[in-house]
C-alpha positions as CSV (number, residue, x, y, z in Angstrom):
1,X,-80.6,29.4,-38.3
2,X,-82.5,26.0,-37.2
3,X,-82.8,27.3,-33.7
4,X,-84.4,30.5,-35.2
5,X,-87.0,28.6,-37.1
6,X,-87.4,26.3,-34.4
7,X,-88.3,28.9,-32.0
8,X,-90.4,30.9,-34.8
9,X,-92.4,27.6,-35.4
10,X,-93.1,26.9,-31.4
11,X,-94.3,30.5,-31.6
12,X,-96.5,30.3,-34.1
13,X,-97.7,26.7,-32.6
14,X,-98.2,28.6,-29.4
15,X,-99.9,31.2,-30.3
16,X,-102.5,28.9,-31.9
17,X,-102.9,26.8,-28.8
18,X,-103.8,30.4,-27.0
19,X,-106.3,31.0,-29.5
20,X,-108.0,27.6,-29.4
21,X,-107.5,27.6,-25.7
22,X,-109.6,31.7,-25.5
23,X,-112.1,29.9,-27.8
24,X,-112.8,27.4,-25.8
25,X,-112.0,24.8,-28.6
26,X,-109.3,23.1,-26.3
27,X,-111.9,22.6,-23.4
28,X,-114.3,21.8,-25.8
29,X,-112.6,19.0,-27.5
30,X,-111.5,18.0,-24.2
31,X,-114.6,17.7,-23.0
32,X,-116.2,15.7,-25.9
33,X,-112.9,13.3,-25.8
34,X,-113.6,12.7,-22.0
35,X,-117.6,12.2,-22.8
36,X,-116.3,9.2,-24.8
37,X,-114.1,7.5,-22.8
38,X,-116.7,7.3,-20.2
39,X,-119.6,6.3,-22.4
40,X,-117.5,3.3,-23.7
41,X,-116.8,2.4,-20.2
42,X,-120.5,2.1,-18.7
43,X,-121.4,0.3,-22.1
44,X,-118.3,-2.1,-21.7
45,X,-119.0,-4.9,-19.3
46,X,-115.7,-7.1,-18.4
47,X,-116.8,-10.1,-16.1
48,X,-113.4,-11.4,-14.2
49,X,-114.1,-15.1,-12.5
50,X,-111.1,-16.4,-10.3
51,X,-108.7,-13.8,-11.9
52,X,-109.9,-15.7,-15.2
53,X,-111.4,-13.0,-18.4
54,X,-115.0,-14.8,-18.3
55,X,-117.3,-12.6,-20.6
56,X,-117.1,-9.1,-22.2
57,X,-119.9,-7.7,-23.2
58,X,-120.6,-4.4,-25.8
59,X,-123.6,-2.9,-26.8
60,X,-125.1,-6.3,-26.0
61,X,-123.2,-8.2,-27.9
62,X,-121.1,-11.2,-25.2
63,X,-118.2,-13.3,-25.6
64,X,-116.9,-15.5,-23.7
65,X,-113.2,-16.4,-23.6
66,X,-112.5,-17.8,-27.6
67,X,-113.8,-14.9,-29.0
68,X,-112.7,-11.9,-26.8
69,X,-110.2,-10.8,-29.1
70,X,-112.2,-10.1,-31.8
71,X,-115.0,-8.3,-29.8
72,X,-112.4,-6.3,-28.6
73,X,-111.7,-5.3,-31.6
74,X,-115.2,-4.5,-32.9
75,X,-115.5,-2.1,-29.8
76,X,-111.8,-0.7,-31.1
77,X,-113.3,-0.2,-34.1
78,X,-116.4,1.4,-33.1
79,X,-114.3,4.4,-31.1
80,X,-112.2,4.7,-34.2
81,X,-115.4,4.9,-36.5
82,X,-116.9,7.6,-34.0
83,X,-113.6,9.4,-33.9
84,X,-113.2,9.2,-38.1
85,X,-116.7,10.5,-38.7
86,X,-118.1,13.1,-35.8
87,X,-115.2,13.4,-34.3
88,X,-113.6,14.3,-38.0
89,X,-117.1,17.1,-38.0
90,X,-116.1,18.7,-34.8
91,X,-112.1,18.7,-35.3
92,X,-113.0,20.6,-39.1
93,X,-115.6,23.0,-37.5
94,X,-113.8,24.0,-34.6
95,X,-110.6,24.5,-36.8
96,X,-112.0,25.9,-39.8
97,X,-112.4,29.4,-37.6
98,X,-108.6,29.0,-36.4
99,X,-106.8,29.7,-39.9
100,X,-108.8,32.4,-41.5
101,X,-108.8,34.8,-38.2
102,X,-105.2,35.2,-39.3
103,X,-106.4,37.5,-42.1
104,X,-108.0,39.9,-40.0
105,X,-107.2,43.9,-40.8
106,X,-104.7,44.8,-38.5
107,X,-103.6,41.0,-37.6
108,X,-102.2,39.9,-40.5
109,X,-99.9,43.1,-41.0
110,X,-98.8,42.7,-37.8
111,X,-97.9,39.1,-38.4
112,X,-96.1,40.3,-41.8
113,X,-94.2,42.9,-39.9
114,X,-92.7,40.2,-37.9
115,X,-89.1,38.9,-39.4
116,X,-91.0,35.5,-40.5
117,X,-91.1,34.1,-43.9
118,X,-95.2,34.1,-45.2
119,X,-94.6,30.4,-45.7
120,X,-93.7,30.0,-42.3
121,X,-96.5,31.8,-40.9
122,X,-99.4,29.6,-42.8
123,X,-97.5,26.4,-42.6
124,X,-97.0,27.3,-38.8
125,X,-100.7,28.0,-38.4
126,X,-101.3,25.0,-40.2
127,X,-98.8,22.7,-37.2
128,X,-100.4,24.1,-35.1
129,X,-104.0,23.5,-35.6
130,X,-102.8,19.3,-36.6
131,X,-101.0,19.0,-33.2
132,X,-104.0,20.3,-31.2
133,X,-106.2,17.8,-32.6
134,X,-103.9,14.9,-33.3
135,X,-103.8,15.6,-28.4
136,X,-107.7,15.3,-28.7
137,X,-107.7,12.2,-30.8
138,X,-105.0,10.2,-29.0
139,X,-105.9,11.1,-26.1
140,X,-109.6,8.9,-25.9
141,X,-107.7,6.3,-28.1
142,X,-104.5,5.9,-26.0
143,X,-107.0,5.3,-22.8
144,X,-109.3,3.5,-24.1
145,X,-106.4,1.4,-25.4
146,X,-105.0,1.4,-21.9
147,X,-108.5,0.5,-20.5
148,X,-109.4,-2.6,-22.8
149,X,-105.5,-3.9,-22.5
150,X,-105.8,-4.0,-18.7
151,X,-109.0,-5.3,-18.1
152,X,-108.5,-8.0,-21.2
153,X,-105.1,-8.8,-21.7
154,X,-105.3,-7.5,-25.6
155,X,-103.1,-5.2,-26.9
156,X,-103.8,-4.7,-30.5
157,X,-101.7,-2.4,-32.3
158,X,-104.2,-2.1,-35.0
159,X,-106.2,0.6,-33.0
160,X,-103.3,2.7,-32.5
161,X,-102.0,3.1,-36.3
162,X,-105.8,3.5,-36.9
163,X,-105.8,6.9,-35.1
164,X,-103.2,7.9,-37.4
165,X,-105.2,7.2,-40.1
166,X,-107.6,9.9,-38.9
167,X,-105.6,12.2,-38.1
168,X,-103.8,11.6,-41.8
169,X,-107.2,12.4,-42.9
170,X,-108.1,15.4,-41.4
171,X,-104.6,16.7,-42.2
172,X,-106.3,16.7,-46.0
173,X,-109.0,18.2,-45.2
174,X,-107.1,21.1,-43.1
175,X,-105.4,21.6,-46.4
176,X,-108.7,22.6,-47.9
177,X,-109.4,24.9,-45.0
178,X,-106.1,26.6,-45.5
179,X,-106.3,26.9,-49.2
180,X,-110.1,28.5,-48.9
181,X,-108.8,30.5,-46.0
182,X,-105.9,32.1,-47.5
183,X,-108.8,32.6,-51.3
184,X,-111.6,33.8,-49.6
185,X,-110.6,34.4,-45.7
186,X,-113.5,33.3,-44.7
187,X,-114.4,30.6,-41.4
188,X,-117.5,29.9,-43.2
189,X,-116.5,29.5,-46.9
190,X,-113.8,27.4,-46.1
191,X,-116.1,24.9,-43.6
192,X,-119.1,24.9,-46.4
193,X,-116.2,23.7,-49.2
194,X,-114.8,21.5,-46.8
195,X,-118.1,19.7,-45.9
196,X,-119.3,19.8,-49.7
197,X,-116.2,17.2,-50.3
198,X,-116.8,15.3,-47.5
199,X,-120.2,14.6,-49.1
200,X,-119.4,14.7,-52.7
201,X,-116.9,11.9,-51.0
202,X,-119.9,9.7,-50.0
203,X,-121.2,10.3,-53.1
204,X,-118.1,9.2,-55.4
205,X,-117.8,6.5,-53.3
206,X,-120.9,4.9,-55.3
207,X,-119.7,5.8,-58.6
208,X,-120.4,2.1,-60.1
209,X,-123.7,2.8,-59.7
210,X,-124.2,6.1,-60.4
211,X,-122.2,5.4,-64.1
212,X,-125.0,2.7,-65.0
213,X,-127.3,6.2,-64.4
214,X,-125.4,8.4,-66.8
215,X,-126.6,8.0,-70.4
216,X,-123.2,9.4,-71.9
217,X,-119.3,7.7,-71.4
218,X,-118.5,11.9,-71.4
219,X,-120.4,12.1,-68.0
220,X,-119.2,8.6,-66.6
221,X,-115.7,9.6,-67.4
222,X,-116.1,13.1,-65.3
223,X,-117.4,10.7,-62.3
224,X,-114.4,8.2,-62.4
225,X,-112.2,11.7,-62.9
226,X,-113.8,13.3,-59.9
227,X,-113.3,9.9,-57.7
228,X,-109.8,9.5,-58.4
229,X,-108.7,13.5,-57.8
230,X,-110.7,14.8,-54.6
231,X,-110.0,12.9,-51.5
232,X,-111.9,9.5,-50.6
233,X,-112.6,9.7,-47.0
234,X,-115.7,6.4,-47.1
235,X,-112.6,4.5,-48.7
236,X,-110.2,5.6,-46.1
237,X,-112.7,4.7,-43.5
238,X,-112.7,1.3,-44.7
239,X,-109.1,1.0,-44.4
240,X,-109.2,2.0,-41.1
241,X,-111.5,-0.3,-39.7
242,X,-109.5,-3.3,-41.3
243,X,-106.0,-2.4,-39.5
244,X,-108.2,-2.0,-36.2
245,X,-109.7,-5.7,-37.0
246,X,-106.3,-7.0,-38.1
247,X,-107.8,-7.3,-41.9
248,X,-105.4,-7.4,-44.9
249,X,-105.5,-3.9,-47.0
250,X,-106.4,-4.8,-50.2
251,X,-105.2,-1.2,-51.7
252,X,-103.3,2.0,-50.3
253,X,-104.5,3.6,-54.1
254,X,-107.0,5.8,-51.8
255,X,-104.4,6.6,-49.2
256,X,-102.0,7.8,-51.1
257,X,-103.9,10.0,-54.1
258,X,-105.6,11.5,-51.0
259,X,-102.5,12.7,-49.6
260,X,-101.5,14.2,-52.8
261,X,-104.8,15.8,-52.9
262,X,-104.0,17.5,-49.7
263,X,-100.3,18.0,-51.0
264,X,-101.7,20.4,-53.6
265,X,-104.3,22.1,-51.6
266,X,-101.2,23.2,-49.3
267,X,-98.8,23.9,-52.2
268,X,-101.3,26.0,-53.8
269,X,-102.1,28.1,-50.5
270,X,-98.8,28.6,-49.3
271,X,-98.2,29.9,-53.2
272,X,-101.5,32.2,-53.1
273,X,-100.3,33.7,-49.7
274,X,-96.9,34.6,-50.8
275,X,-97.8,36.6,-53.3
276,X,-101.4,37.9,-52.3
277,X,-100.9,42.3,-51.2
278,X,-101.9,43.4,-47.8
């Protein structure tokens, strides 16, 4: 029985990879990923004087030998900040158009036809699409990681949990992709929805101020409300860049009522596709 579901889920996994890959999303990603690694490297100066780190320079910024450690960790957390908020754009657009195609007439009966649970086809979808971009965003971080260790000596371990942090976060947000998918099978629904939270997430994120706006406790109530259920992807951002910089995290509260956010959003997909007719 395990075997079976193993080999049902590498299936499904597969199949998604051959999608993405006759899409072009692979190369695509590949191709931004590799864009990166190479941009940070001609704006990354390391100056080596009798086998000795002299200077690092980025974006203009130098440092000489007391304070390398903590430039190299502001250039960490500039990839991780590009990778958290285009690279978060790119990974939702490109995979916003993976899950829904699964509805197509003629694709999805075929799919149901197939001795697979319908929980297993959607959650297998949904693997699928998180391990082909958790490859694109590990693969710029683990060599620019590589890069900056050997040229510097510094091997910070913040950078590396920080990638899982993004990928965490678009996790949630895939969950909202599969839940609009499997209401509306659309591409384009589900990306508009998607996008409207991640800027009604900017929004939230300056609900102090917009409370002293509000001229009834009713509507500053609904803003607090709203903050605390939808996912906080600014306050998650800020988390992120203080385990790159080795900063103490003063609360997980955003972390974890995000993840429940996205628990629900899956939940409630995987119970609208089993009992949605075909």
């Amino acid at each position: 029985m395990a075997n079976r579901v193993v080999v049902q889920t590498s299936a499904l996994i597969v199949d998604t990879f051959r999608e993405a890959s006759a899409r072009k999303i692979i190369w695509g990603f590949f191709g931004c990923s590799t864009a990166l690694i190479l941009f940070v490297l001609l704006i990354v100066k390391i100056d080596i004087v009798a086998g000795t780190l002299a200077t690092v320079t980025f974006f203009g910024n130098t440092g000489r030998t007391q304070d390398v450690n903590q430039l190299v960790r502001q250039a960490h957390a500039g990839v991780a900040a590009v990778l958290y908020g285009f690279g978060m754009l790119l990974a939702v657009l490109a995979s916003a158009g993976l899950i829904p195609t699964i509805f197509e007439p003629g694709r999805i009966e075929l799919l149901l036809s197939k001795p697979v649970e319908r929980y297993h086809i959607l959650l297998g979808r949904y693997a699928g699409n998180l391990l082909l971009i958790a490859l694109n965003i590990f693969y710029p971080v683990l060599a620019l990681w590589i890069i900056f260790g050997w040229k510097t000596g510094i091997w910070t371990p913040g950078f590396l949990w920080g990638s899982i942090l993004t990928l965490f976060m678009f996790a949630v947000y895939l969950s909202v992709v599969l839940l609009i998918g499997v209401l509306w099978e659309s591409a384009v629904v589900a990306t508009m929805v998607t996008f409207g939270l991640m800027i009604i997430s900017v929004i939230l994120y300056n609900r102090v101020g917009i409370a002293k706006l509000l001229s009834s406790e009713l509507s500053r109530n609904i803003v607090r409300s709203l903050y605390y259920a939808l996912p906080k992807a600014v306050d998650i951002g800020q988390i992120l860049r203080q385990i790159v910089m080795g900063q103490p995290i003063e609360s997980w509260m955003p972390v974890w009522s995000t993840a429940l956010f996205g628990l629900v959003c899956l939940a409630g997909g995987v119970y609208v596709f089993q009992r949605k007719n075909y």
